[in-house]
VOGU-3710 file (C-alpha; in Angstrom, 3 decimals, decimal comma):
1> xxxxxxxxxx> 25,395/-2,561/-12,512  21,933/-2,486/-10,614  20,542/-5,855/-10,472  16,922/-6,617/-10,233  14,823/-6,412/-6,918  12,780/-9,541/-7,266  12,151/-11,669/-3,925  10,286/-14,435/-4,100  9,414/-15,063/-0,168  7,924/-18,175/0,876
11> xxxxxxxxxx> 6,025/-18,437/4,336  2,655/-20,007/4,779  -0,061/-16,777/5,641  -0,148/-13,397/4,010  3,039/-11,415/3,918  2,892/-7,519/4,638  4,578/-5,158/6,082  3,652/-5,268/9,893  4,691/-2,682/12,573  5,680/-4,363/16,042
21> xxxxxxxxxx> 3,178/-4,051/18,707  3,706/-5,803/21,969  1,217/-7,320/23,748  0,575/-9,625/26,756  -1,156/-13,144/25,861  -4,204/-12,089/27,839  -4,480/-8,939/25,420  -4,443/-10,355/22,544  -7,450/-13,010/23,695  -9,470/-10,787/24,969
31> xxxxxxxxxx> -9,671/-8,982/21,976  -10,158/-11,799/19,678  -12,860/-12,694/22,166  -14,628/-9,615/22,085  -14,273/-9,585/18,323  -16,048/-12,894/18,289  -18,863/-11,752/20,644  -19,562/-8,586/18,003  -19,486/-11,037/15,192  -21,742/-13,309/16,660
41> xxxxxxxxxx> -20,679/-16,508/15,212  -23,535/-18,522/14,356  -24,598/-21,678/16,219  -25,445/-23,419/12,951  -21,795/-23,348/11,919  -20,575/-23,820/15,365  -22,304/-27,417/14,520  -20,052/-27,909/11,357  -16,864/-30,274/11,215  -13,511/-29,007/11,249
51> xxxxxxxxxx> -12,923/-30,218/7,869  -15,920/-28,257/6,268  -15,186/-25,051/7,990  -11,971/-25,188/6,774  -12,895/-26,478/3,109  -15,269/-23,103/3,333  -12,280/-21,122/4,432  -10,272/-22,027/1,251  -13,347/-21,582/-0,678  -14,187/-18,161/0,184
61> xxxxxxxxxx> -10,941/-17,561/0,621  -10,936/-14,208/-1,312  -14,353/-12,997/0,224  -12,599/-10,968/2,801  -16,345/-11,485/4,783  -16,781/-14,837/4,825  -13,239/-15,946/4,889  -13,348/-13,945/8,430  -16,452/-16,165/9,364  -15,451/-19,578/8,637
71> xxxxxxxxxx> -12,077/-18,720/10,170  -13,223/-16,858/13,146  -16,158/-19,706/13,603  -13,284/-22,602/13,437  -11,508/-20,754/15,986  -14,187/-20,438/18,466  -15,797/-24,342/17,932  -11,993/-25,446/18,810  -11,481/-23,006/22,088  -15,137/-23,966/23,148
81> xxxxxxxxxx> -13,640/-27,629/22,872  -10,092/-26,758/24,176  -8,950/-28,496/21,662  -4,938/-27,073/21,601  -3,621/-28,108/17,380  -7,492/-26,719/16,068  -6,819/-23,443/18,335  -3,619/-23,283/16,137  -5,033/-24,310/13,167  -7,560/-21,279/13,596
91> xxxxxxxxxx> -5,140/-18,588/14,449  -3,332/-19,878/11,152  -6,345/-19,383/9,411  -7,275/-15,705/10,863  -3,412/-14,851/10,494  -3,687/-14,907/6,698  -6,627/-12,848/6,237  -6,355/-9,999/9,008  -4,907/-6,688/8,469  -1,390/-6,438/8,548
101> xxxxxxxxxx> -1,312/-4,334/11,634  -2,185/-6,994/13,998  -1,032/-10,257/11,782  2,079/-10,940/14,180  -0,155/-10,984/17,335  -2,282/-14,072/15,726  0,980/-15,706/14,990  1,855/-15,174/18,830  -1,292/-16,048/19,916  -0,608/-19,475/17,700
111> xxxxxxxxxx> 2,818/-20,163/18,807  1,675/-19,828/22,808  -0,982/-22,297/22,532  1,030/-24,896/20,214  4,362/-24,353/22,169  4,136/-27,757/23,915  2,217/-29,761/21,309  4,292/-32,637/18,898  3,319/-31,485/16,133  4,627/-31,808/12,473
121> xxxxxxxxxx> 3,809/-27,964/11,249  2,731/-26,402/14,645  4,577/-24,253/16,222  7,240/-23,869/13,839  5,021/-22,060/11,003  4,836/-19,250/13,402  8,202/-19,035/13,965  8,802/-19,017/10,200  5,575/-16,273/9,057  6,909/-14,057/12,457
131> xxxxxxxxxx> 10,351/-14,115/10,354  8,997/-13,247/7,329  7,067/-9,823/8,996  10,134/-8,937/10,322  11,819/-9,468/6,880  9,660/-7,261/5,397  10,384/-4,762/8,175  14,008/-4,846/7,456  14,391/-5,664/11,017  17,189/-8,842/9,720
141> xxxxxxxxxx> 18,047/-9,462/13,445  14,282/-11,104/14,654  13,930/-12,320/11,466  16,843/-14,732/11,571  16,143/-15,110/15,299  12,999/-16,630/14,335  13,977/-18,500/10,943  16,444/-20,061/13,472  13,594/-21,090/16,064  11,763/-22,366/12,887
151> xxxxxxxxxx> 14,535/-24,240/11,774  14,878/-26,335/14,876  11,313/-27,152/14,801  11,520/-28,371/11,288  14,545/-30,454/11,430  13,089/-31,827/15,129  9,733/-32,592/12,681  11,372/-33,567/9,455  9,233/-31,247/8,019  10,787/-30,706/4,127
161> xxxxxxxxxx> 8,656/-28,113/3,143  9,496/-25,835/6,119  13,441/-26,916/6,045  13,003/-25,645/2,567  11,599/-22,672/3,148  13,464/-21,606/6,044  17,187/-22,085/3,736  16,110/-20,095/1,295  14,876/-17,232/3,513  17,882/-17,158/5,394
171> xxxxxxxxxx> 19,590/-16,735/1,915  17,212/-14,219/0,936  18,926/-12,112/4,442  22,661/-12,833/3,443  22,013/-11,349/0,282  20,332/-8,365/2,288  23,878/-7,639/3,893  25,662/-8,213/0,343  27,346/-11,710/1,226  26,151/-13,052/-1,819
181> xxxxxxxxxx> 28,393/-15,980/-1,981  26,843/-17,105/1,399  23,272/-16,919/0,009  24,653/-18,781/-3,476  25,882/-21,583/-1,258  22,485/-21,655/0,717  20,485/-21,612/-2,881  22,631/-24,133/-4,087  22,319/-26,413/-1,074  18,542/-25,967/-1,354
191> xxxxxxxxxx> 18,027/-27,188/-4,745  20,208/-30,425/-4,042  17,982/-30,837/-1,331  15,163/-30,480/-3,206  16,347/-33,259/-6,227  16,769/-35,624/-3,306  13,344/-35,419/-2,607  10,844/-38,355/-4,277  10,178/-36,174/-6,960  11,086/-32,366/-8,386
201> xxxxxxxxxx> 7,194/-31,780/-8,788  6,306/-32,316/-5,415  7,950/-28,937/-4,573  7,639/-27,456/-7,930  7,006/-23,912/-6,939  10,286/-24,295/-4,523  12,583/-25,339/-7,341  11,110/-22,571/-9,590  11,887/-19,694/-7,004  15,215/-21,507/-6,407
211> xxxxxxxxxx> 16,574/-21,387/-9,411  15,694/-17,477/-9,624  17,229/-16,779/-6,590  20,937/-18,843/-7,907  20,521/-16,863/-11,154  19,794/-13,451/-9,586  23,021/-14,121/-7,300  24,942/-14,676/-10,147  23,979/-11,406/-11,475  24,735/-9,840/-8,269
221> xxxxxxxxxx> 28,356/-11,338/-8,772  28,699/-10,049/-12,514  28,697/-13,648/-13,707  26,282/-14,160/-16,225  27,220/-17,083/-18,011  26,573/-19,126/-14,662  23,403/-17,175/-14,254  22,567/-18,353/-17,958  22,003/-21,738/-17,307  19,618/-20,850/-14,561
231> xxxxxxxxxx> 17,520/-18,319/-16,379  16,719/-20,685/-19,429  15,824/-23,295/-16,684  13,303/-20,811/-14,681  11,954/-20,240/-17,876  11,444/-23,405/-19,131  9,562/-24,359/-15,751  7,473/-21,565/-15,996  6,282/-21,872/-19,319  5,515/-25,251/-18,733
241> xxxxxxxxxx> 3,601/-24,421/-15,802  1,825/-21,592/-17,321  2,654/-19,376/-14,732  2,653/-15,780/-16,177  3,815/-13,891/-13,645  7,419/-15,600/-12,634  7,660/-16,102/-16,420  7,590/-12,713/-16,853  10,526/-12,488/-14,030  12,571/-14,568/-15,770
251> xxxxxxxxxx> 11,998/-13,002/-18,444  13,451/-10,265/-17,090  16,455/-11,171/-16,149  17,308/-12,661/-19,148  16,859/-9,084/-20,724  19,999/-8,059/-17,512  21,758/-11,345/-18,406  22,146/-10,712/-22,227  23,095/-6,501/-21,161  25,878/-8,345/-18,822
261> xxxxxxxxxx> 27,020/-10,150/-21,826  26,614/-7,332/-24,089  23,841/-8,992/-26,620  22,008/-5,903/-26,284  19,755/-6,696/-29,190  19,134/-9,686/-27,463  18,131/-7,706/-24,200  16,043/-5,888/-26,127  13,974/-8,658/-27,533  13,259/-9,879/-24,195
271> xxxxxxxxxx> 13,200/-6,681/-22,504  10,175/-5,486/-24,814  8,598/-8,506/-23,763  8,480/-8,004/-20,440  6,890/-4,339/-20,793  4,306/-5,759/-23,283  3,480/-8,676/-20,731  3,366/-6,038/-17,996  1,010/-3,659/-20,017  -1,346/-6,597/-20,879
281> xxxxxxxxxx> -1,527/-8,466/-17,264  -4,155/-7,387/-14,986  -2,214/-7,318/-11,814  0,781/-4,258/-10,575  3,974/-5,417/-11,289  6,380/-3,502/-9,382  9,367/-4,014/-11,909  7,681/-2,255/-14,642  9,624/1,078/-14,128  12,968/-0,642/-13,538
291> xxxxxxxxxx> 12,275/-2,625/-16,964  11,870/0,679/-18,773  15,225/1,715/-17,293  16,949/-1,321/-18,563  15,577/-0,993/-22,157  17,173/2,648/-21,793  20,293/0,959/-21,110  20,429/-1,262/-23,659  19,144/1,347/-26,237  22,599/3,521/-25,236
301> xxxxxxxxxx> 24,885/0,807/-25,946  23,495/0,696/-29,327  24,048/4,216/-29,638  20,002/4,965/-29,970  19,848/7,671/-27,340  16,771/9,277/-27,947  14,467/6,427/-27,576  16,666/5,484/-24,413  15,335/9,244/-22,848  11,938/8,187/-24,330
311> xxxxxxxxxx> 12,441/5,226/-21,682  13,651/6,723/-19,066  10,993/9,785/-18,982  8,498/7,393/-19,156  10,069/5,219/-15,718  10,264/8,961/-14,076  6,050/9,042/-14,655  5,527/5,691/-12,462  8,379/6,317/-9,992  7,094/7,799/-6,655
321> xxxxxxxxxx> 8,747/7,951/-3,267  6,552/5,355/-2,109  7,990/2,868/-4,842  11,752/4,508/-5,452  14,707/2,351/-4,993  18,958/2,485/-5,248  18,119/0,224/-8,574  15,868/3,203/-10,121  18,297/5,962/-8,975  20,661/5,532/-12,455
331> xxxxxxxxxx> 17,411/6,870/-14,710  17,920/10,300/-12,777  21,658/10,242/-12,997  21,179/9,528/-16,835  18,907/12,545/-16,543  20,726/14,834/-15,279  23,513/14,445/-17,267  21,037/14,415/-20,478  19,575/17,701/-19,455  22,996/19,339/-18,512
341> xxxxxxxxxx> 24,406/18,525/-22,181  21,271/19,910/-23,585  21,691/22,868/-21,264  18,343/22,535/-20,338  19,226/24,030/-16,499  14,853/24,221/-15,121  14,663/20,209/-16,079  18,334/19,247/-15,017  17,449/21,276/-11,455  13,892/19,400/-11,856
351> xxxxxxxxxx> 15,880/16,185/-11,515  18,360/16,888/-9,069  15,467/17,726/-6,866  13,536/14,540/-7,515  16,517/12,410/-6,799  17,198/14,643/-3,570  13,747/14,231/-2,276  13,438/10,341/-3,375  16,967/9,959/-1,881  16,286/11,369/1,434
361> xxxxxxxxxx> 13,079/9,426/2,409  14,388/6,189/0,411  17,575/5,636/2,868  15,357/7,144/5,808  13,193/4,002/5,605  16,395/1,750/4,550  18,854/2,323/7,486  20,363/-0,852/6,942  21,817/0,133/3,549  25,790/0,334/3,724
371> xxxxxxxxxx> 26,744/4,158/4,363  30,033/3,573/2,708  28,005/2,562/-0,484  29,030/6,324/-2,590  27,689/6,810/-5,950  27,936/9,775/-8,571  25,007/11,431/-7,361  24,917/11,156/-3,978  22,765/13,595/-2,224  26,043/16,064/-0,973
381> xxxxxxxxxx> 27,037/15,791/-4,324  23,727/16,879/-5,414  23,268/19,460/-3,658  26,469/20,856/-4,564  26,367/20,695/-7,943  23,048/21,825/-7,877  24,355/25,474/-5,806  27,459/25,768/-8,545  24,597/25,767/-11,478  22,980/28,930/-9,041
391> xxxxxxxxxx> 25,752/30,634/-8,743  26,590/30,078/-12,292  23,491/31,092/-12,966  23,869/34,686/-11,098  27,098/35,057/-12,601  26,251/35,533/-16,255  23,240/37,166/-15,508  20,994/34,424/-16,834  18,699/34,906/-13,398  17,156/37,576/-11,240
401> xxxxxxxxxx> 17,898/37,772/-7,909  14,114/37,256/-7,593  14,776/33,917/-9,255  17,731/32,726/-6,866  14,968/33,644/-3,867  12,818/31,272/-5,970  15,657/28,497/-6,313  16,013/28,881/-2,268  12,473/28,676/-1,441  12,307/25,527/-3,541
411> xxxxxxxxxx> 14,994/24,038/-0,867  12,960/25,137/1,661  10,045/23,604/0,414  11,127/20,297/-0,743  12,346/19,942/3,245  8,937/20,708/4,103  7,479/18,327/1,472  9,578/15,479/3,105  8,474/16,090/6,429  4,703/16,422/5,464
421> xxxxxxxxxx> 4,623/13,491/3,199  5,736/11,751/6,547  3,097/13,516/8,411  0,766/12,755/5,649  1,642/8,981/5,191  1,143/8,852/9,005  -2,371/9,948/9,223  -3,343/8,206/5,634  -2,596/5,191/7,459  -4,547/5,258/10,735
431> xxxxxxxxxx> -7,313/6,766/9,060  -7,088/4,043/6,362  -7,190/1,233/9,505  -10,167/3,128/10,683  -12,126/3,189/7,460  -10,959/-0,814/6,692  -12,097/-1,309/10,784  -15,474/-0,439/10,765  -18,387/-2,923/9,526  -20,134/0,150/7,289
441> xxxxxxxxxx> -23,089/-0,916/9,850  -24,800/2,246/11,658  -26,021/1,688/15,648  -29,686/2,915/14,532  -30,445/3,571/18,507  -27,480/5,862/18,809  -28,040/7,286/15,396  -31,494/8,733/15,983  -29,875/9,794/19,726  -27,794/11,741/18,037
451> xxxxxxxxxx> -30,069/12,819/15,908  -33,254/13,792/17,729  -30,408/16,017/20,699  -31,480/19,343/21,238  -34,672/19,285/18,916  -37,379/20,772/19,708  -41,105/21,015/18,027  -40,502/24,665/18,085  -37,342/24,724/15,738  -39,001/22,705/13,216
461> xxxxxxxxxx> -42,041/24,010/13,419  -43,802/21,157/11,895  -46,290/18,343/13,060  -44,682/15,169/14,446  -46,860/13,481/11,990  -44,997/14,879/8,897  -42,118/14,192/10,491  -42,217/11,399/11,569  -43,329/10,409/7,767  -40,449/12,151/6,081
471> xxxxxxxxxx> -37,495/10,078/8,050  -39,533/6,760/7,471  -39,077/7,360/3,788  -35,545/8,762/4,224  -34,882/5,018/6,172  -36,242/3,435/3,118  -35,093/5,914/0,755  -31,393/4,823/2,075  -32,346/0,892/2,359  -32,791/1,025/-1,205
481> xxxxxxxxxx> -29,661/2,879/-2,469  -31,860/5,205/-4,157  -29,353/7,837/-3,504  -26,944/6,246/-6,333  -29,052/8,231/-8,843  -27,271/10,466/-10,650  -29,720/13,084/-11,546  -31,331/12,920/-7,934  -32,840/16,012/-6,494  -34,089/17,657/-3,399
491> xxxxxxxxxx> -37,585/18,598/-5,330  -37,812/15,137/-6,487  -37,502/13,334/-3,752  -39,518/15,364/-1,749  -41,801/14,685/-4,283  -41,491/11,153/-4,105  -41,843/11,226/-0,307  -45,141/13,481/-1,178  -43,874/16,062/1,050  -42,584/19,776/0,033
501> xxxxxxxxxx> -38,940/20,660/-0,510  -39,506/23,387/2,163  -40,926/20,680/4,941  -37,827/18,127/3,146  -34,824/20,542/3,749  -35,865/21,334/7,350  -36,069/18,070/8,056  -32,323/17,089/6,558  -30,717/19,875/8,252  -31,788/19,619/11,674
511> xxxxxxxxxx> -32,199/15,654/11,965  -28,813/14,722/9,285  -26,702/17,334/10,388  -26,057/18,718/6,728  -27,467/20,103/3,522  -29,089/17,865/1,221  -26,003/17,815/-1,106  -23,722/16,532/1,172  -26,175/14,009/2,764  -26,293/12,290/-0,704
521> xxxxxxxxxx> -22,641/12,876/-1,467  -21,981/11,124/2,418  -24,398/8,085/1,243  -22,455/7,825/-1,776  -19,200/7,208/-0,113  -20,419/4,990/2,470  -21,592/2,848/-0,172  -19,026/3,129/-2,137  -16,187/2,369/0,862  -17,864/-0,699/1,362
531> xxxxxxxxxx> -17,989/-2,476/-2,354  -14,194/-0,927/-2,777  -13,635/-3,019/0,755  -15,400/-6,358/-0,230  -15,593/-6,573/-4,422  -12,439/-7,152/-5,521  -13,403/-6,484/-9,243  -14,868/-3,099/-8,023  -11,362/-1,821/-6,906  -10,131/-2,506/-10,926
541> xxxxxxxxxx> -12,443/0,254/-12,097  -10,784/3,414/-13,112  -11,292/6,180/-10,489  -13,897/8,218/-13,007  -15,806/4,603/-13,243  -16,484/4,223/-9,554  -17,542/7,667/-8,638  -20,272/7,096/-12,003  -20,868/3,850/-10,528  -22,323/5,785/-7,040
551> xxxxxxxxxx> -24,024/8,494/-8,574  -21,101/10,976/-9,475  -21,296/12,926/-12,341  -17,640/13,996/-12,262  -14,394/12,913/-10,923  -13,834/16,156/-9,303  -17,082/15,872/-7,569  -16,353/12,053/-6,692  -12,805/12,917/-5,300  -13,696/15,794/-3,698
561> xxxxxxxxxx> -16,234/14,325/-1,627  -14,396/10,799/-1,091  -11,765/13,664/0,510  -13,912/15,184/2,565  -15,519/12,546/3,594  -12,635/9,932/4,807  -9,937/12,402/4,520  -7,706/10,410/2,323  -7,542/10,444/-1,233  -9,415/7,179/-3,449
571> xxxxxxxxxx> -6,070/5,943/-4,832  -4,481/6,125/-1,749  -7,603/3,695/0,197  -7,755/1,309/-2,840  -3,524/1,079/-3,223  -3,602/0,331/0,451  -6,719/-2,152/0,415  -4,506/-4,194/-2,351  -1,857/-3,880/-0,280  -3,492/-6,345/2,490
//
């Protein structure tokens, strides 16, 4: 059966997904150097100690604006001192709060300026958080390369919690290339270690993801009476610990460990837990689809079929290609066969093409899954099945051959959908970086270059008095956010700016570049990229909320222009800003 796709990874900065960049030493200072000169790090906390820039850090730790501060103004008080472990200690810092784009050069930059110090954490955590990006990449080859450099820094520095860590990664990879047993062993070995240790509580949090990773192996190896003794342990140590969210994971997988052992009423029980405690927390929780799959399962076994379609139609509403894996695949399979029975052909061809299109851009980004792996529905299969139900079709009539042109076209397309939801991904993403890049600040000087070219007196035809009046309220009229209004108007704010709407719209036109409208609407979304960027509580508004929230009367309106304005869609910019 499917098992759960939980991973608890441990490292010490922020893990993301990273592309690899390379860069030369010299590169990568010079732009951290240049960054530093833009920011301007102030003298005053140049002045500070060590220990209070870095208890401001931690502090501010989820104000994406200060964090970047104190960490960027730690970095430069230790290069302007040359101190080597506080240069490290600052690239650590900046490495857990930058995107995720550049996250592996600050780990670089950390490693080539510790490489030569004795030093119990340095420059071994680099080592380790570089093996973790390149987990997350799939690319298993550096990663263990580096887990292995980390390792030998760790042992050399008796440093537990990294000789932890590093073990169970390293497990985490065998597992990856389905030698489970190895990662068991590697589990197991780790939470001896651990119980050798003066006490259990020290590394707590270790022994917690420990004991989830031994139980999820034994699920991977169909024995679920071993796994048993683990899951009841994991959660009894998270309840205890109030932790909500691995108690929730556990949780889970007591719902698969009672399926394995056929207690489906049992499953159930916990199984409905875990979807109510999924529905009520705040945060994503990217199991939620796979736990509505499971309480299909169980709901077959007891012969309840209808509410086990109920289940599964609601996992295919919160699957997407961006979250689809192997584990999620059996809902479609279930649905196909659901909707051939019924002979419901337009929704059993709906699903074939899902799982075709999921399929194909699922083991495009996963070439390390095992091509000898065949299942029921494999794409060939698919496909084939899916051109015997055509020509079925045409056979007794049932279609047009207007409708088999249809059925072909829809191949067609769904090739092109795959390529331009590449395409589209693609250029989401670097226009995301740019939007997440810039500082929201405008260069006023270049701004009023820009807009004063190729004026003339005679165009406007008004005196520079007027106006020169009109864009010193406009300044002030923008200062204030005064644009947020939703029942704003060109007549009354010309009004306000005791000017006429004639005089006004000239005025927009040839000095903003655009009609009034969209001048607002622009204002809007500039204001309202930069509280998504920096207010975390912002981003947990609904998508109607925020576009009320800067002015928007609709969400049409507020999508529309967010669109046009950034050229990616809102739920795309605030999935990816949560992302980071």
């Amino acid at each position: 059966m499917a098992k759960i796709k939980i991973l608890f990874i441990w490292a010490f900065g922020l893990i993301s997904f990273i592309p690899v960049f390379v860069y030369s030493q010299t590169d990568i200072d010079n732009t951290i150097s240049e960054y530093l000169q833009k920011e301007k790090v102030s003298d005053t906390l140049l002045l500070k100690t060590y220990e209070q820039l870095e208890s401001s850090f931690i502090e501010h730790k989820l104000d994406s604006i200060l964090s970047k501060i104190y960490a960027k103004s730690y970095l430069k008080k230790a290069k302007n001192e040359n101190d080597s472990i506080k240069m490290a200690d600052g690239y650590y810092f900046i490495s857990k709060i930058c995107s995720s784009d550049i996250e592996i050069n600050y780990l670089d930059s950390l490693i080539m300026v510790s490489k030569n110090l004795k030093h119990i954490k340095y420059p071994g955590v680099g080592y380790l958080n570089k093996g973790v990006c390149f987990y997350d990449k799939e690319d298993y080859t550096k990663a263990l390369e580096n887990y292995l450099i980390a390792q030998e820094y760790a042992n050399q520095n008796k440093n537990v919690h990294h000789q932890i860590t590093i073990k169970h990664n390293i497990g985490l990879l065998k597992k990856e290339i389905d030698a489970t047993a190895e990662a068991l062993f590697e589990f197991k070995q780790n939470l001896n270690f651990i119980k050798t240790q003066d006490t259990v509580n020290k590394y707590s949090k270790n022994h917690i993801i420990t004991l989830f990773a031994i139980a999820d192996s034994y699920h991977r190896m169909d024995l679920p009476d071993s796994a048993s003794i683990y899951v009841k342990k994991g959660l009894h140590k998270t309840f205890k610990r109030k932790d909500k969210y691995k108690y929730t994971g556990f949780l889970l997988l007591d719902g698969i460990n009672n399926y394995m052992l056929k207690d489906y009423q049992k499953s159930l029980d916990s199984l409905y837990k875990v979807s109510q405690r999924i529905q009520d927390a705040e945060r994503y929780n990217p199991n939620e689809a796979y736990c509505y799959i499971q309480i299909a399962r169980a709901l077959q076994k007891l012969r309840q079929n209808d509410k086990a379609i109920y289940y599964l139609k609601k996992a295919d509403t919160i699957i997407t290609a961006e979250n689809y894996t192997d584990e999620k695949r059996i809902a479609y399979e279930i649905l196909i066969d659901y909707y051939k029975d019924l002979g419901d052909t337009q929704n059993q061809l709906k699903m074939m093409s899902k799982l075709i299109i999921f399929d194909s851009i699922y083991y495009a980004k996963n070439k390390n899954v095992k091509s000898d792996i065949i299942t029921k529905y494999d794409t060939a299969l698919l496909i084939d099945e899916r051109n015997v139900i055509i020509d079925k079709l045409e056979q007794q009539k049932k279609i047009s051959n207007r409708s088999i042109f249809i059925l072909i076209g829809v191949t067609i397309v769904l090739i092109i959908i795959v390529w331009n939801y590449y395409r589209k991904q693609k250029l989401y993403k670097k226009r995301f970086i740019q939007l997440i890049n810039d500082d929201g600040k405008r260069n006023i000087e270049q701004l009023k270059r820009e807009e004063t070219e190729g004026l003339s007196k005679q165009e406007l035809d008004l005196p520079d008095e007027i106006i020169k009046s009109i864009l010193k309220q406009l300044e002030l009229f923008e200062q204030n956010n005064e644009f947020l209004n939703p029942n704003i108007k060109m007549s009354s704010v010309a009004k306000k700016l005791k000017t006429n709407s004639t005089y006004f719209s000239k005025v927009i036109n040839l000095y903003k570049k655009k009609n009034f409208a969209n001048y607002v609407n622009d204002l809007r979304i500039e204001y309202c990229i930069e509280k998504l960027k920096y207010d975390p509580k912002f981003r947990l508004y609904s998508i109607e909320s925020i576009g009320e929230e800067v002015g928007f009367s609709s969400i049409q309106s507020f999508s529309r222009a967010f669109t046009k304005k950034t050229g990616i869609t809102t739920s795309y910019f605030i999935k990816s800003i949560d992302k980071q």
